[in-house]
C-alpha positions in Angstrom: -39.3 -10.2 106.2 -37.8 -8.8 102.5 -35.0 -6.4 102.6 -34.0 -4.2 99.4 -30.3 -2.9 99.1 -30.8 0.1 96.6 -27.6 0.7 94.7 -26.8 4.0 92.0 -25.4 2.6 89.0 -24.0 5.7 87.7 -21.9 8.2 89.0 -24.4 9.7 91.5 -27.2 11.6 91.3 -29.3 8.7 89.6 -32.3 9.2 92.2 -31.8 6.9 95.4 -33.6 9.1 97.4 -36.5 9.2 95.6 -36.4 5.6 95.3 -36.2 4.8 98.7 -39.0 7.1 99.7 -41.3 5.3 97.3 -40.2 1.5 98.8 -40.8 3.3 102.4 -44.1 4.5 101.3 -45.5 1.5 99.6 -44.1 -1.4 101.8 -43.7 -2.0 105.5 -40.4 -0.6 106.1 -38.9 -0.9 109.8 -35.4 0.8 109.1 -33.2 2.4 106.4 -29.7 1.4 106.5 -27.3 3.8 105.8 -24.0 1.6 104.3 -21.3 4.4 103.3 -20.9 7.9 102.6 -21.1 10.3 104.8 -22.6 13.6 104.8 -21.8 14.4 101.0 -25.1 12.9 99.9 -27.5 14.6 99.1 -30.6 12.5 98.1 -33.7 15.2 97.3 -37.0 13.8 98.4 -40.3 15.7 97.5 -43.8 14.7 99.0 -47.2 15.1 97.7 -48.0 18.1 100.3 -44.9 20.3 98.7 -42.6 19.4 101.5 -38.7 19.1 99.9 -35.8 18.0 101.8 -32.4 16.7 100.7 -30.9 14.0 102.7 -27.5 13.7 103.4 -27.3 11.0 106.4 -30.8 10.6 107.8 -32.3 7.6 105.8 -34.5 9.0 102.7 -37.5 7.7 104.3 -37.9 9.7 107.0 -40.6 11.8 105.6 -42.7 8.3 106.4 -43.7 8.2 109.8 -42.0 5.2 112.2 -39.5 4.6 109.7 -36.0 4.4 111.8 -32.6 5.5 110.0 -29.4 3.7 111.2 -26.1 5.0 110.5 -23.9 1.8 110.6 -20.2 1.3 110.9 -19.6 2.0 107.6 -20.6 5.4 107.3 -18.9 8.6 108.2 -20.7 10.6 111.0 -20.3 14.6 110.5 -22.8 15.1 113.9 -23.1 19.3 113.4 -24.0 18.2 109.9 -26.5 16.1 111.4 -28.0 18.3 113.5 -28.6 21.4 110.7 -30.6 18.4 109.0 -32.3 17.3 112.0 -33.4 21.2 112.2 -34.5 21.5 108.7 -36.7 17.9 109.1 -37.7 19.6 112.1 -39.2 23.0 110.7 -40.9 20.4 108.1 -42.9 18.7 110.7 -41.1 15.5 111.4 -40.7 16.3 115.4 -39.5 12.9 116.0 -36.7 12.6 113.9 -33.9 12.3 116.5 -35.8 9.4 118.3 -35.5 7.2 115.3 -32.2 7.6 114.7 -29.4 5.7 116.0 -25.6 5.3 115.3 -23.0 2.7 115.1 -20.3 3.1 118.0 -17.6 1.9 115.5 -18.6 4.7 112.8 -15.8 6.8 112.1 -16.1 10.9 113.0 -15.8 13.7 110.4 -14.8 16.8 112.2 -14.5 20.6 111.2 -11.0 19.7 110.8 -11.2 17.2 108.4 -13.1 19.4 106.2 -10.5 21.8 106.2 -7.9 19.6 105.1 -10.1 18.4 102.6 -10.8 21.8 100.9 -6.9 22.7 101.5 -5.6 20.0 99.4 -8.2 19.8 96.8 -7.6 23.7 96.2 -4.0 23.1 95.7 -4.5 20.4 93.2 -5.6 23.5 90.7 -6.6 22.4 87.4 -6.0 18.9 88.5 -8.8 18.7 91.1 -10.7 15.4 91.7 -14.0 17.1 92.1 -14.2 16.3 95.6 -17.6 17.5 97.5 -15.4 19.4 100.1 -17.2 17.7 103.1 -14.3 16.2 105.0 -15.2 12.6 104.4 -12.1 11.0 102.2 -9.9 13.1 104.5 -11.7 10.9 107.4 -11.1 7.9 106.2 -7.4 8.7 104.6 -6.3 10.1 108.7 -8.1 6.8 109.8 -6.1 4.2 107.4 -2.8 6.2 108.5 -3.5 6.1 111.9 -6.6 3.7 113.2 -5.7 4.3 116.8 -5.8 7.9 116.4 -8.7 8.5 114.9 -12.2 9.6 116.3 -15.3 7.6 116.4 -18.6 8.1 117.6 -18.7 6.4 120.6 -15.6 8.5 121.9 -18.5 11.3 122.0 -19.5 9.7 125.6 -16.1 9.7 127.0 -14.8 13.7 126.4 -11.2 12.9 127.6 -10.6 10.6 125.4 -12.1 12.7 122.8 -10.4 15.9 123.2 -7.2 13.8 123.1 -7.9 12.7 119.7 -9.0 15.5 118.3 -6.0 17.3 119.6 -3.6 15.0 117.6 -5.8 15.4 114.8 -6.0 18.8 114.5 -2.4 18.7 115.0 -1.5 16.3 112.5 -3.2 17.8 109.7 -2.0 21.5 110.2 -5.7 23.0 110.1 -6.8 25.5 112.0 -10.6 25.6 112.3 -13.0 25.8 115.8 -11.4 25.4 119.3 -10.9 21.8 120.1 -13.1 22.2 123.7 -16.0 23.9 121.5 -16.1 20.8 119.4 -15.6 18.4 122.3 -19.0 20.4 123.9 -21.2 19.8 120.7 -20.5 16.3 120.5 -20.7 15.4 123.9 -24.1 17.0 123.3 -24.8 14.7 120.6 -24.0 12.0 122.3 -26.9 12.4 124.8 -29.5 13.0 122.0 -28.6 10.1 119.6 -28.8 6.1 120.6 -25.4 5.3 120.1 -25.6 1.3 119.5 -23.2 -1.7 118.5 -23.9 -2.7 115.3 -26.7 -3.0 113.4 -30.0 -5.1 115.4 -32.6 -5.5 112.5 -36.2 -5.6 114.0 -38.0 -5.8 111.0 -38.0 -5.2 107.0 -35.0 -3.1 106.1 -34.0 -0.5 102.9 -30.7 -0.5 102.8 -29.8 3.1 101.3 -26.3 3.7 99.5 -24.6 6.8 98.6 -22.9 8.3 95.4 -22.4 5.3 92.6 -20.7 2.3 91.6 -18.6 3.9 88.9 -17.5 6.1 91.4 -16.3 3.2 94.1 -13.0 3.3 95.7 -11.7 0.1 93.6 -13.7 -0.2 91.2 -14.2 3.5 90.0 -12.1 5.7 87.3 -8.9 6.3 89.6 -8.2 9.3 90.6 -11.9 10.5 90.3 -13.4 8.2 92.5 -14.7 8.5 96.3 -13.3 7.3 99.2 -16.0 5.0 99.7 -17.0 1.4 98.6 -20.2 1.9 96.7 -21.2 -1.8 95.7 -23.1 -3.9 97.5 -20.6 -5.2 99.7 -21.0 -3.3 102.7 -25.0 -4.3 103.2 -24.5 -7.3 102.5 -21.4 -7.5 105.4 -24.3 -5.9 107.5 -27.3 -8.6 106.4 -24.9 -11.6 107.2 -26.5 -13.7 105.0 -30.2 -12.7 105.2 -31.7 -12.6 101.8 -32.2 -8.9 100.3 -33.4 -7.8 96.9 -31.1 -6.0 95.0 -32.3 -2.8 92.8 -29.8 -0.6 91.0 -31.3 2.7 89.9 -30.1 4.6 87.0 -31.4 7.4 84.8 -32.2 7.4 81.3 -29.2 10.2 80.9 -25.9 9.7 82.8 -24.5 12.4 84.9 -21.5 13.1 86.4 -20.9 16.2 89.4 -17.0 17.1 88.7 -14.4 15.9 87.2 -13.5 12.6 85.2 -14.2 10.2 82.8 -18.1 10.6 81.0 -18.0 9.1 77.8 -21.2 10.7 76.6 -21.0 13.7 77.7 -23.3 16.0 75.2 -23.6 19.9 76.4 -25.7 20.4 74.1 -28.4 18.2 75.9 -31.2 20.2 76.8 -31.4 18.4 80.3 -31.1 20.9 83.5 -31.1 19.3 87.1 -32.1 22.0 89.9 -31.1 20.1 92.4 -27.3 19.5 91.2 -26.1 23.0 90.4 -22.4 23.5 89.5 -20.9 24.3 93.2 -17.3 25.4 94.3 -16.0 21.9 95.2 -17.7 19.4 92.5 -17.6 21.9 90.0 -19.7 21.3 87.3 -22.8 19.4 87.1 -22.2 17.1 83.6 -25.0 15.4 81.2 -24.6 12.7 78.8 -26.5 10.5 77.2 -27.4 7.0 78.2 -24.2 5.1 79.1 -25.1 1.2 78.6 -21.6 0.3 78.3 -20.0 2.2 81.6 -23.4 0.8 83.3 -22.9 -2.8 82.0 -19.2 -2.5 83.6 -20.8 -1.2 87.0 -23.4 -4.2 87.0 -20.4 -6.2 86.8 -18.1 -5.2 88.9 -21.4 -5.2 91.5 -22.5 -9.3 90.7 -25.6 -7.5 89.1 -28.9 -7.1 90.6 -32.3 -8.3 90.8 -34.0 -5.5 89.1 -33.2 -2.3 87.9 -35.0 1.1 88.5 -35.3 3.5 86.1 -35.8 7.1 87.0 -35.9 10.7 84.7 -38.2 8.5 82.3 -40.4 11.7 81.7 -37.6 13.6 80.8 -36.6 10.7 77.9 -40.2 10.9 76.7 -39.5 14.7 76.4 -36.4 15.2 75.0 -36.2 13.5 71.2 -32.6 14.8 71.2 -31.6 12.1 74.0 -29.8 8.5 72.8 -28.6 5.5 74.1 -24.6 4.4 74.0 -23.8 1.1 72.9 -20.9 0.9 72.6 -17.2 3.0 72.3 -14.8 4.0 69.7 -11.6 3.5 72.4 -11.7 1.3 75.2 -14.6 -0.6 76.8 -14.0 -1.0 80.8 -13.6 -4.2 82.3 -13.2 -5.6 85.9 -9.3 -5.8 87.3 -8.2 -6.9 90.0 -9.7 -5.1 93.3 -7.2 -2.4 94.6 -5.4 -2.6 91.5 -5.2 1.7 91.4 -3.0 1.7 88.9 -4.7 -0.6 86.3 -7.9 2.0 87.2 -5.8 4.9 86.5 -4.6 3.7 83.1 -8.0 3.1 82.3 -9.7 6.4 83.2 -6.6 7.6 80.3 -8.2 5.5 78.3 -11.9 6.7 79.1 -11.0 10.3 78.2 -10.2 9.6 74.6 -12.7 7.2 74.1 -15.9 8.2 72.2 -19.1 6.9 72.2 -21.6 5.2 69.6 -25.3 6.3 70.1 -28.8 5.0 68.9 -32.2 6.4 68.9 -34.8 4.9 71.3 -38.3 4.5 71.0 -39.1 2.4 74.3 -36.4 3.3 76.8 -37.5 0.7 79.3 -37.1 -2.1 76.5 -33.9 -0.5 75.0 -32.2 -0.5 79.1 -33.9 -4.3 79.6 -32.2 -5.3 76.2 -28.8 -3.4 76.4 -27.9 -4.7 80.1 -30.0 -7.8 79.8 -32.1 -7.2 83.3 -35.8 -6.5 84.2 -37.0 -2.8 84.8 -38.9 -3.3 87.7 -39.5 0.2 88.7 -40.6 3.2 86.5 -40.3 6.4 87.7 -41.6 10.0 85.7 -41.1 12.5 88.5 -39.5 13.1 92.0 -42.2 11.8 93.5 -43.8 8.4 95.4 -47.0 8.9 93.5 -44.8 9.5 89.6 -43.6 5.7 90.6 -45.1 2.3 89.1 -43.2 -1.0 90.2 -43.8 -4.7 89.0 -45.5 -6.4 91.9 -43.9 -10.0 91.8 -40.7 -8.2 91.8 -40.9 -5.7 94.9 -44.2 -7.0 96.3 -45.1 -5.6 100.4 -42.7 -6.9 102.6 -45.7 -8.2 105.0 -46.3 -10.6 101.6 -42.7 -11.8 101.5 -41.1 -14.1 104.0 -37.4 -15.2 104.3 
C-alpha cells in the first residue's frame, strides 16, 4: 500500500477537499486520516449527481462508499458538531456514515464552553482581532496546555462521572456560561455509544491523510499572532505513519487567499475573483484575494521539507481572468524559517509582512510558471470543484493497488 498526506500550502481554503475526494475516487482508499483541526474546517466537496457538502471533521471522502474517516489524537473532537454533519451526510444519502467513523481516545474535546470563551475574547480584542473561526478549538487546546489533567477527552464520554467533573471545572475556569453541564454530559455519553472510540490509529489499508487550514497559518511556523492553534505541516501524519512511506502533495491555488486578518502580501481587491463557498462571516471576517504568492508559498514548502508533488486547483479561474499575476518576489522582507517556537521572531516578521509589497508578472502557462517559481512537479490539475474537472500524472499518484511499500 501508498499513502498520500495532502497538505494546503496557503493560508486555507486552497481546495483539500476537493482534492481528497478525487484521490478517494480514483485510487483504492481504505481511510482518510484526519491529522489536526477540528471542526473549523470546512472542505466543500461537490459530486457529479449535484450532491454538495462541506466537511468539517468527517474525512472528505465520504461521499465514496467504504471509505472510513478516523479522527486521530491530533484533532479536536466538537461531537454536537459532528452530529449536525452526520445529519446533513445523512439527508444526502450516505446512511452509513456513523459506521465508518471512529475516534482517537486521546483526542482532545471542544465543548459549548470552549466556544464561548473563544468568541468572548476574540470580541474583546476589537480592531485587533486575530480572525479566529469562533469554533472553540484554540480555546481547547490553550485550557489543555494550562491544565492537561483537567481537560476533557473523548474517551471520558464512556465514563460520565468523570466527565461531568471535568466539565464542571471547565466551565468554571473559563467564566462562560452556556448549556447545563448534565445536558452536555447526556449528549456525549450518547456519542459515545454511536462512535468506535479506538486507541490510536490501526491502518488496514491505503490511507489519505487529510489536513486542515494551511502551512502559513501553523502554530510555529505561521505570521504570529494570526496563526491557528494547530500544527499544519506534515508533522503530525507523519508521527501517525511511523515511518511507513506516504506521498506528499501540497495543494495550492493559482490566487492566494486569506479568511481574516493578517499578513497577504498580494492582496489585489480589485481582483475579479468571488469564492461562494468562503463568504465574509462574523468571526473570520473578510474573505481576502491576492494574486499568486510564489514567495510566501516557497517559505511554506520550506518550512514543510517540501513535497513530492504539488496540486494545483482554481486553474479555470487563471485561464479566465487575464487580470491575475504571479508574485516573485517582495519590495520589504522575504520570510525565512526561525527557530520553531520562536513567537517572537514570527511576530516581528508578520510587521514586516504588512509593509512589504509585492513584484508581479504575467503568466501564460500557470502550471509551468508554479513548476518553475517553486521548482516542483504539478502533478495534479484541477478546473472545477469536481473529481471529473481533475487530471493527475500517473507515475506520480498512480492506484494504490499498483503501488507497494
Amino acid at each position: 500500500m501508498r499513502h498520500v498526506i495532502v497538505v494546503d500550502l496557503g493560508y486555507g481554503d486552497c481546495g483539500k477537499g476537493t482534492v481528497v475526494d478525487h484521490l478517494c475516487a480514483t485510487r483504492d482508499v481504505h481511510t482518510v486520516v484526519r491529522f489536526n483541526g477540528g471542526a473549523q474546517a470546512a472542505h466543500t466537496v461537490e459530486l457529479a449527481d449535484g450532491r454538495k457538502h462541506t466537511f468539517a471533521q468527517f474525512g472528505s471522502g465520504t461521499f465514496r462508499p467504504g471509505v472510513r474517516t478516523h479522527l486521530s489524537r491530533f484533532v479536536v473532537v466538537d461531537p454536537l458538531a459532528l452530529a449536525a454533519e452526520a445529519d446533513h451526510l445523512i439527508g444526502l444519502g450516505v446512511h452509513d456514515v456513523w459506521q465508518r467513523l471512529t475516534v482517537d481516545r486521546a483526542a482532545l474535546l471542544s465543548t459549548p464552553y470552549h466556544r464561548e470563551a473563544n468568541r468572548a475574547r476574540e470580541i474583546a480584542r476589537g480592531a485587533d482581532r486575530h480572525g479566529s473561526c469562533g469554533m472553540g478549538v484554540g480555546e481547547t487546546m490553550a485550557y489543555a496546555l494550562s491544565r492537561p489533567d483537567d481537560a476533557p477527552r473523548v474517551g471520558d464520554c464512556r465514563t460520565p462521572a468523570v466527565l461531568r467533573a471535568k466539565l464542571r471545572r471547565l466551565r468554571a475556569a473559563l467564566g462562560v456560561g452556556g448549556p447545563p453541564v448534565d445536558a452536555c454530559v447526556e449528549a456525549y455519553t450518547a456519542f459515545a455509544a454511536t462512535v468506535s472510540i479506538v486507541d490510536g490509529l490501526r491502518i488496514e489499508g491505503p490511507c489519505v491523510f487529510e489536513g486542515a487550514q494551511g502551512v502559513l497559518l501553523d502554530e510555529w511556523h505561521g505570521f504570529h499572532p494570526y496563526t491557528t492553534w494547530s500544527t499544519t505541516t506534515f508533522a503530525n501524519a507523519e508521527t501517525l505513519l511511523a515511518g511507513a512511506p506516504a506521498y506528499r502533495l501540497g495543494v495550492l491555488r493559482t490566487f492566494t487567499t486569506r479568511h481574516g486578518a493578517g499578513p497577504l502580501v498580494t492582496e489585489d481587491p480589485a481582483l475579479p475573483v468571488t469564492d461562494p463557498n468562503n463568504p465574509t462571516n462574523p468571526w473570520q471576517g473578510a474573505f481576502r484575494v491576492g494574486h499568486f504568492d510564489a514567495v510566501a508559498h516557497r517559505y511554506a514548502l520550506d518550512v514543510c521539507g517540501g513535497v513530492d508533488g504539488l496540486a494545483l486547483t482554481h486553474l479555470d479561474t487563471a485561464e479566465h481572468t487575464p487580470q491575475l499575476r504571479m508574485c516573485t518576489g517582495y519590495d520589504g522582507t522575504v520570510p525565512t524559517r526561525g527557530v520553531t517556537g520562536d513567537l517572537d521572531r514570527q511576530e516581528r516578521l508578520t510587521r514586516a509582512l504588512l509593509a512589504s509589497r509585492p513584484r508581479l508578472t504575467t503568466v501564460h502557462d500557470w502550471t509551468s510558471a508554479v513548476e518553475e517559481q517553486l521548482a516542483t512537479p504539478v502533478v495534479l490539475q484541477s478546473r472545477g470543484p469536481r473529481s471529473q474537472d481533475k487530471t493527475s500524472t500517473d507515475s506520480a499518484l498512480a492506484p494504490a493497488t499498483q503501488l507497494t511499500c
